[in-house]
N, C-alpha and C positions, 0 to 999 in steps of 0.2 A: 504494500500500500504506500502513495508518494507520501513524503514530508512535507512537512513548509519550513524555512529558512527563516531563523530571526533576525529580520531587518533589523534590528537594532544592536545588536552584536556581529552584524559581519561587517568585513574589514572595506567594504567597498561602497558601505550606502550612501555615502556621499557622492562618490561617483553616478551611482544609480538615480540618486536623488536630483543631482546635476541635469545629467540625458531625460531627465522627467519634465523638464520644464522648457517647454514648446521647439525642442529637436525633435527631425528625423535623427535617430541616433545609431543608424547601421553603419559601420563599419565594412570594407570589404580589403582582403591583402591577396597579391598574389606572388607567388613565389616558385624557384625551382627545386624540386622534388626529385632525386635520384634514385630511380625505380630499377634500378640495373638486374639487383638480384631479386625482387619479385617476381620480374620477366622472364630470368629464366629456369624460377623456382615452377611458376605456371606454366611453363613452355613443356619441363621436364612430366608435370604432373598431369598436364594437359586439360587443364582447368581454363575456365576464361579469365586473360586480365582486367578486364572489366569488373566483372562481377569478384574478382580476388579486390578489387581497391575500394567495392562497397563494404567487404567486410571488413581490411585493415581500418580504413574511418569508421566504422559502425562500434568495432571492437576498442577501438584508442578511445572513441565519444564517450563508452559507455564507462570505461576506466577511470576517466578523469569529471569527478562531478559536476566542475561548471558548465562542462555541455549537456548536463544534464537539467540545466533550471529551464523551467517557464513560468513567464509571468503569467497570473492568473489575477483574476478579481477580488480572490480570499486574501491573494500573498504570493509571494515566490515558492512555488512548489520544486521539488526535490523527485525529478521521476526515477521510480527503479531501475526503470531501461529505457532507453531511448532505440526506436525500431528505422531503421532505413526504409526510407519513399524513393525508386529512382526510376529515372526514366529506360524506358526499351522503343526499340525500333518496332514502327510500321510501318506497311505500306505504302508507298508513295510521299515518301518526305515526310507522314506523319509517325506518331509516337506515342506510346503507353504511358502509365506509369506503374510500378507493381511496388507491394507493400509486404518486406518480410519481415517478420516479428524475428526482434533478437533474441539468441538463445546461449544465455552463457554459460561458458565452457566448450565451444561447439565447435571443430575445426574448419577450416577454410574449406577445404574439401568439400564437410558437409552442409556448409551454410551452401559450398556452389550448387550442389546438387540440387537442394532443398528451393532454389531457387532460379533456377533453370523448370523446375519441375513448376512453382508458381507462377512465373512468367508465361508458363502456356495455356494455364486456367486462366489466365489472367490478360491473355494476348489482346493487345492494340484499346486495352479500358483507360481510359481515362478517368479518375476519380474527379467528382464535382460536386462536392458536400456543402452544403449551407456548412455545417459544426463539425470541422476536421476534427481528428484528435490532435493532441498538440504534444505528443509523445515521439514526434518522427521526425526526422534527418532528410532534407531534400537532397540529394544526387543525381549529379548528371555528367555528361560528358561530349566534350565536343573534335572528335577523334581526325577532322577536316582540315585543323590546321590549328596552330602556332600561335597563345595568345600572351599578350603580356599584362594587359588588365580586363578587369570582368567588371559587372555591373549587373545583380542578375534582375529579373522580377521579384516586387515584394510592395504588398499594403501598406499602404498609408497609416498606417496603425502603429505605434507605439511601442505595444507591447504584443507587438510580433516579435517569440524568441526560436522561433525554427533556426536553426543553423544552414548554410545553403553554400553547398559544397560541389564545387565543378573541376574539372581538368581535360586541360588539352591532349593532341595529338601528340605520343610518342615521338621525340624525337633526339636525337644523336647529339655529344658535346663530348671532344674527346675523349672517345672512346667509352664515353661513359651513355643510359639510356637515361633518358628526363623528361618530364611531361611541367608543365607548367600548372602550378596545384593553387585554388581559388579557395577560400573561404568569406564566406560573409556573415557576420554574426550582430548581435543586438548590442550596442557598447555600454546598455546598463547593467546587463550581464557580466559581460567580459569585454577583453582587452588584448595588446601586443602580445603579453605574456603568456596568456592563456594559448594565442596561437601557437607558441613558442612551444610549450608544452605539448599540443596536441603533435607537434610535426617531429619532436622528438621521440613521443610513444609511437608512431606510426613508421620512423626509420628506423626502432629496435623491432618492432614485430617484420618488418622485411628484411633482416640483416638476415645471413646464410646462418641456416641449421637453427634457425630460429623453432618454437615446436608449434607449428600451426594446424 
């Protein structure tokens, strides 16, 4: 069951307090990400890269609590798990989105399977909810080409605290492989640091022989 956080003992309400009074206050950083041995952890294993880099973000998010806040109307709630939303290809230039519930402890492997397997129950739907849940991680990817900053879609709202996570096309830098990795987050929630954190839990779970 979530928690709620006491604003008045965390180290940040001022900040939060600050971004409350008439900002948009998203934040978005984009940076480069050396995916070299994910590549060809997934190449060997034969798993998609795609669906491998929903779970290293799904698995680092859920690790590290600040991606786990959402503002709510009660309070900052504390969810137990935060679930990846991402998009899939359709037809004709269009695209899904499919929703896997996180399951921790769960290996890559079988998060891909498990999700491979929803994506075809789930092929080319689009979710269109008046009252999403607010437990979920947007991902996506834009595998076409080479970006250097992002800007993604998001409401005019406040106290939209979805996380919304994107990454470019694969590509080469001495000798090394790199995708250029997006996040955009709510800045009453978090900040640089937190990014900081999350891009370091997500290069130990890709480092070799890691146990995924």
């Amino acid at each position: 069951m979530d928690r709620y956080l006491d604003i008045e003992t965390w180290p940040r309400k001022d900040a939060y307090r600050l971004f409350s009074k008439g900002y948009l206050p998203y934040f978005s950083v984009t940076t480069p990400l050396d995916v070299t041995e994910l590549c060809r952890f997934t190449k060997k294993e034969g798993l998609s890269f795609y669906r491998a880099m929903v779970y290293i973000v799904t698995r680092a998010m859920n690790e590290l609590e600040p991606f786990r806040l959402r503002i709510r109307p009660e309070g900052i709630a504390i969810c137990d798990t935060v679930t990846p939303s991402y998009t899939t290809a359709g037809k004709d230039g269009s695209f899904g989105i499919c929703d896997v519930d996180y399951i921790p402890g769960e290996t890559m492997a079988d998060f891909c399977r498990r999700a491979r397997e929803t994506e075809t129950r789930q092929a080319e739907q689009m979710v269109v909810e008046d009252d999403v849940r607010d437990d979920l991680i947007f991902l996506s990817s834009v595998p076409w080409f080479v970006t250097t900053s992002v800007l993604q879609e998001q409401p005019l709202n406040i106290d939209d605290s979805f996380p919304r996570v994107l990454w470019d096309r694969i590509h080469e830098e001495k000798g090394r492989l790199l995708v250029n990795f997006t996040v955009q987050l709510n800045h009453r929630l978090l900040d640089g640091s937190h990014v900081r954190d999350l891009l370091v839990r997500m290069e130990e779970l890709m480092a070799p022989r890691h146990d995924l």
